[in-house]
C-alpha positions as CSV (number, residue, x, y, z in Angstrom):
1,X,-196.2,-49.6,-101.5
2,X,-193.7,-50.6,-104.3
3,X,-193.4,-46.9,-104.9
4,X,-192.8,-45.9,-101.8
5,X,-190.1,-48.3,-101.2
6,X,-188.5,-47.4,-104.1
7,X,-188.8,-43.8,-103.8
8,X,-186.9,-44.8,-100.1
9,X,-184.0,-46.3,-101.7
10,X,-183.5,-44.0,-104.5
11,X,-183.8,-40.7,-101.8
12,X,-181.5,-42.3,-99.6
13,X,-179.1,-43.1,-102.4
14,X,-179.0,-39.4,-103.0
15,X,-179.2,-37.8,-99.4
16,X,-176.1,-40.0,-98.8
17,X,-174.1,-38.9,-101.7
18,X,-174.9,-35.5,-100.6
19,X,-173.8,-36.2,-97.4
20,X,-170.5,-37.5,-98.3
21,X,-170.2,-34.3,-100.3
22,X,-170.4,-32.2,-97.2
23,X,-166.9,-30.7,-96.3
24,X,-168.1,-27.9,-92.7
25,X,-170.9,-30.3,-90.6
26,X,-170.7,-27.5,-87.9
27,X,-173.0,-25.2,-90.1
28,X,-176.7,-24.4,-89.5
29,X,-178.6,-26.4,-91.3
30,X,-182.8,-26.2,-89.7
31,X,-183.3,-24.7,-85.9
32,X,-180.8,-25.0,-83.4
33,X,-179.1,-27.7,-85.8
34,X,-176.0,-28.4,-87.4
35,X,-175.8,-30.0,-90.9
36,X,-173.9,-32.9,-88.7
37,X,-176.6,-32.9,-86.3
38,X,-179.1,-33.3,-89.2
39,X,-177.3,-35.8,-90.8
40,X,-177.6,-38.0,-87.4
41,X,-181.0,-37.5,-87.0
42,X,-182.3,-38.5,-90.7
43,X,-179.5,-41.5,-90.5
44,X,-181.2,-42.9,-87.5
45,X,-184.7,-42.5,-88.2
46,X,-185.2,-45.6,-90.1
47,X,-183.8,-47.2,-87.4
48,X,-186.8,-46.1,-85.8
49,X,-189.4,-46.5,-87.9
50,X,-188.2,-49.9,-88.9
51,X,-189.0,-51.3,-84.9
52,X,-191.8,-49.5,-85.0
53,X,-193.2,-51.5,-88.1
54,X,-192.1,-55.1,-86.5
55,X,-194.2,-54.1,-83.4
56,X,-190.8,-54.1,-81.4
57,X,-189.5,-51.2,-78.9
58,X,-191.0,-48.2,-77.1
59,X,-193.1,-45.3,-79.2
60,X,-192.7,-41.8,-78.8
61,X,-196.1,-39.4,-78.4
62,X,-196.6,-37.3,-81.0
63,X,-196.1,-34.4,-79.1
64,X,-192.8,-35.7,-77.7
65,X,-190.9,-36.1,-80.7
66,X,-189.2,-33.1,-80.6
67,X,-187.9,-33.8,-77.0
68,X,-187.3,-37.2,-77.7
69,X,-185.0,-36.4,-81.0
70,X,-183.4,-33.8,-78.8
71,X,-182.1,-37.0,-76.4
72,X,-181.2,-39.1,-79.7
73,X,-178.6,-37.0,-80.3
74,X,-177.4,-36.3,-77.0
75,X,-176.8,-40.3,-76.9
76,X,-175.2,-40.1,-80.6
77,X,-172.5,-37.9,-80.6
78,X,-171.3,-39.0,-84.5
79,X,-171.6,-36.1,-86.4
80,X,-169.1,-37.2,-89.9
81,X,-171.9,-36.5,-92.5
82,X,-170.0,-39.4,-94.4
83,X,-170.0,-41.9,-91.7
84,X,-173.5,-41.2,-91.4
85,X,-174.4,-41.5,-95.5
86,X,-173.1,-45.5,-94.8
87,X,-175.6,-45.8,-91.8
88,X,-178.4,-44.1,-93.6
89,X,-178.0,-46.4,-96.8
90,X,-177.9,-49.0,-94.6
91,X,-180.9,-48.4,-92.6
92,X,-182.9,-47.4,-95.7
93,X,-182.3,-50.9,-97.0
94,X,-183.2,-52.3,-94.2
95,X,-186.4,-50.7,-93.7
96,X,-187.5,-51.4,-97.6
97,X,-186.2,-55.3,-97.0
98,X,-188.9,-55.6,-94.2
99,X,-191.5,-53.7,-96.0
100,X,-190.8,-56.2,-99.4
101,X,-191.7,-59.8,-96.8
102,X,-194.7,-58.0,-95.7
103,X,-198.4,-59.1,-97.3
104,X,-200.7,-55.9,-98.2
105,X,-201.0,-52.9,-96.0
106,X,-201.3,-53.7,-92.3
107,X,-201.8,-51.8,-89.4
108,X,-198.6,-50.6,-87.7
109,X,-198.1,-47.7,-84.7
110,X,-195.2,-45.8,-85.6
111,X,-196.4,-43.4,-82.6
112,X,-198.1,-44.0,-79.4
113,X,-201.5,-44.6,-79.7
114,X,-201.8,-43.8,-83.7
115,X,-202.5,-46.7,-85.7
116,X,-202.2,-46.1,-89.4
117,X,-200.9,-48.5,-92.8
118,X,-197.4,-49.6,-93.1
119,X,-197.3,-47.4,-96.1
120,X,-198.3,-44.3,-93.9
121,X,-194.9,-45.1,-91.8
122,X,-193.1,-45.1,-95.2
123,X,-193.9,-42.0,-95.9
124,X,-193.2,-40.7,-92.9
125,X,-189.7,-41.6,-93.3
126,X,-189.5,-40.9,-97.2
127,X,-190.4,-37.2,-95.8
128,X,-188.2,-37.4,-93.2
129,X,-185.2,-38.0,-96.4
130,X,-186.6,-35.5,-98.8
131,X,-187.3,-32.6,-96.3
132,X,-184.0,-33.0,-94.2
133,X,-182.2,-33.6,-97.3
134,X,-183.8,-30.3,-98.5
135,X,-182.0,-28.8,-95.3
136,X,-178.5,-30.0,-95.3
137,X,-177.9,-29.5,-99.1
138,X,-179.2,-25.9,-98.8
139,X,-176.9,-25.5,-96.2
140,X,-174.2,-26.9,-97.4
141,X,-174.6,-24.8,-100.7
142,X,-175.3,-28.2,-103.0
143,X,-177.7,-29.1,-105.4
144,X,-181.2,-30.5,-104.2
145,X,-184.5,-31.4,-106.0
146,X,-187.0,-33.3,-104.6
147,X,-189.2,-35.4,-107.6
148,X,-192.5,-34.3,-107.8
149,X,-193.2,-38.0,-107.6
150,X,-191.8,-38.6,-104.2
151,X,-193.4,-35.2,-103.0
152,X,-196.9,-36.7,-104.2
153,X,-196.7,-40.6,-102.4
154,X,-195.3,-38.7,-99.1
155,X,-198.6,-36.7,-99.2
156,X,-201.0,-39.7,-100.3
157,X,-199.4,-41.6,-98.0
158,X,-199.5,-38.9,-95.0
159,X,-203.5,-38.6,-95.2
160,X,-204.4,-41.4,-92.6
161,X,-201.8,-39.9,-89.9
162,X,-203.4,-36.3,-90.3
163,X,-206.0,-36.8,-87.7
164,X,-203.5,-37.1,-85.3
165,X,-201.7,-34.2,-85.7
166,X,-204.0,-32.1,-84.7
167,X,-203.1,-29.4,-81.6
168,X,-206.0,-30.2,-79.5
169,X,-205.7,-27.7,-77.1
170,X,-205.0,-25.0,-80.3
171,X,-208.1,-26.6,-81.9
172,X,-210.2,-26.4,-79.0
173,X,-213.3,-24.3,-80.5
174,X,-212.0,-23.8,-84.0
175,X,-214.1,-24.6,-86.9
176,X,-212.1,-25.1,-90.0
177,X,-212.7,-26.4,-93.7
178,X,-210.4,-26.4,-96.3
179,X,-210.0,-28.2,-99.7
180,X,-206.7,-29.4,-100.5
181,X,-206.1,-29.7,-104.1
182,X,-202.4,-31.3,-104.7
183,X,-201.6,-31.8,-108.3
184,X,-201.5,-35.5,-109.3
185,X,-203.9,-36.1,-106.1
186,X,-207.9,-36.5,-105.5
187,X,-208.5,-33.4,-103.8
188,X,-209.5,-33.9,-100.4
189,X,-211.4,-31.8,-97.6
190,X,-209.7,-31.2,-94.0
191,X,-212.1,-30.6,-91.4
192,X,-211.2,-29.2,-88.2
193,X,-214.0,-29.0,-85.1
194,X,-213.6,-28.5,-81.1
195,X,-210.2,-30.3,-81.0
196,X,-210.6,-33.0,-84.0
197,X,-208.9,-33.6,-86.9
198,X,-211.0,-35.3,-90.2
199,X,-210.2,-35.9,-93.7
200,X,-212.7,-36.4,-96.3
201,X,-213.1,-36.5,-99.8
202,X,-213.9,-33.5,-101.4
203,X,-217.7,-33.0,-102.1
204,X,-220.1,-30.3,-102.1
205,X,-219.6,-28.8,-99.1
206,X,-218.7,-25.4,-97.8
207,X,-215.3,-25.0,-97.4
208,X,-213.3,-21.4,-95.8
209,X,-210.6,-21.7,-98.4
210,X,-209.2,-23.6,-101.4
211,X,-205.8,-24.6,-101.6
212,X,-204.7,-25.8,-104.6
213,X,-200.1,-27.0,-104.5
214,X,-197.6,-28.4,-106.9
215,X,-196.7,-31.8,-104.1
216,X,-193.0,-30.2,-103.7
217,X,-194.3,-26.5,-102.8
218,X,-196.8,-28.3,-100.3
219,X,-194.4,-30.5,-98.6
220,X,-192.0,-28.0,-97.7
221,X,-194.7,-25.5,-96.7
222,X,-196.3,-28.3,-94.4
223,X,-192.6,-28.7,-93.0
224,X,-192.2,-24.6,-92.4
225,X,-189.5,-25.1,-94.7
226,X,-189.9,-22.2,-97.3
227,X,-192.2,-19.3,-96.7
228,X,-195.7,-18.8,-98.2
229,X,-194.9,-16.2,-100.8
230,X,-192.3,-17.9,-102.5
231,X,-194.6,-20.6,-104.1
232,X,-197.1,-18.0,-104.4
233,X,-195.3,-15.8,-106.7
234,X,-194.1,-18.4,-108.1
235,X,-197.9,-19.9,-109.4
236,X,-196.6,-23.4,-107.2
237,X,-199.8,-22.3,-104.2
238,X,-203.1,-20.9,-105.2
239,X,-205.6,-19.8,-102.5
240,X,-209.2,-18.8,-102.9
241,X,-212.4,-18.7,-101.4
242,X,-214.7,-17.4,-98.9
243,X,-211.9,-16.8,-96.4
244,X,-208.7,-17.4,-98.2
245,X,-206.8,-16.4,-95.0
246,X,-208.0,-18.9,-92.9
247,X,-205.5,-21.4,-94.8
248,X,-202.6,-20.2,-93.1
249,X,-204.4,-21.7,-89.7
250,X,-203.9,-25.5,-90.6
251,X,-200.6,-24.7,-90.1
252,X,-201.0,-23.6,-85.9
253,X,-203.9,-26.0,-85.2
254,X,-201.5,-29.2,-86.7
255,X,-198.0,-30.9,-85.6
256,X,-195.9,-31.3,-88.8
């Protein structure tokens, strides 16, 4: 958890300086929007997450987050990428603050009906910072890296939402294996069968494919943010197995 929160702080530190570096917010920065757009979504999601971990407010569904971000910023029309870096620093410390007074790892629901660890949420919103970031600085033509290190706690810390991302209808009579191998993590096995979602740790069983990711290459592919064959010709993805093409389903059977 410590990491996490300060993996937050220091992202956020950096998204905002980034943000205050922008000088066209009108330009295309992911989908239908804007670099300013962007920049009020990622500002405000702390926000979010942060009433979500005191138990306080109304969830979205999983599968109505992209309608329900769509209304956030009809109702927020600021779009000054450097009005936005205060709010996002702001909301970042915030959201750390709370997670600091908390004992252990309890049980929050940053979504209706999913119930994972406080840390899960902080990852959630550490990826929401690195991968948005990613977005707006490419777009903006400035410099972004995302630490390997930050890449790797999002990722641990994404495992226990996982089953609920799953596309049921999409998954409905699918039967998927695959072995995730991240570098720095305990590889894990994700198990896909008539609509559900599991997550074990990697044994002997029979797998369709092997995946084996530097964390950075896997969190933006798990975003649709870079195409497969750049960190495959790049050595960043490996793929193998029985059915190495079947990896590219986990993708269209799963909400990112």
């Amino acid at each position: 958890m410590a990491t996490l929160c300060d993996e937050l702080l220091e992202t956020g530190a950096v998204l905002a300086a980034v943000m205050r570096q922008v000088t066209n917010p009108t330009v295309r920065a992911v989908g239908v929007w804007s670099i300013g757009e962007t920049a009020a979504h990622v500002s405000g999601s702390s926000q979010y997450f942060l009433a979500a971990a005191r138990g306080e407010g109304v969830r979205e569904r999983l599968d109505e987050v992209d309608q329900a971000n769509t209304q956030a910023l009809a109702n927020d029309r600021e779009r000054d990428p450097s009005r936005l870096a205060d709010r996002l620093e702001t909301g970042e410390q915030a959201l750390v603050g709370f997670a600091c007074q908390v004992d252990g790892d309890p049980t929050v629901h940053p979504f209706e009906g999913v119930e994972v660890p406080l840390s899960t949420l902080l990852a959630i919103e550490l990826g929401e910072l690195l991968v948005h970031g990613f977005a707006i600085a490419r777009a903006a033509h400035l410099p972004w890296s995302i630490d390997p290190t930050a890449a790797l706690v999002t990722l641990q810390g994404y495992l226990p939402l996982m089953p609920y991302t799953v596309d049921v209808g999409r998954a409905q009579g699918v039967r998927l294996a695959l072995e995730i191998r991240i570098r720095g993590m305990r590889p894990v096995v994700v198990s896909i069968a008539d609509g559900a979602l599991v997550v074990h740790e990697s044994g002997e069983q029979q797998v369709d494919a092997h995946i084996a990711a530097t964390p950075t290459a896997y969190l933006l592919l798990m975003w649709n943010r870079i195409p497969a064959w750049q960190p495959l010709l790049s050595g960043q993805l490996l793929v193998w197995g029985r059915r190495p093409w079947r990896a590219l389903e986990l993708g269209r059977l799963t909400r990112a």
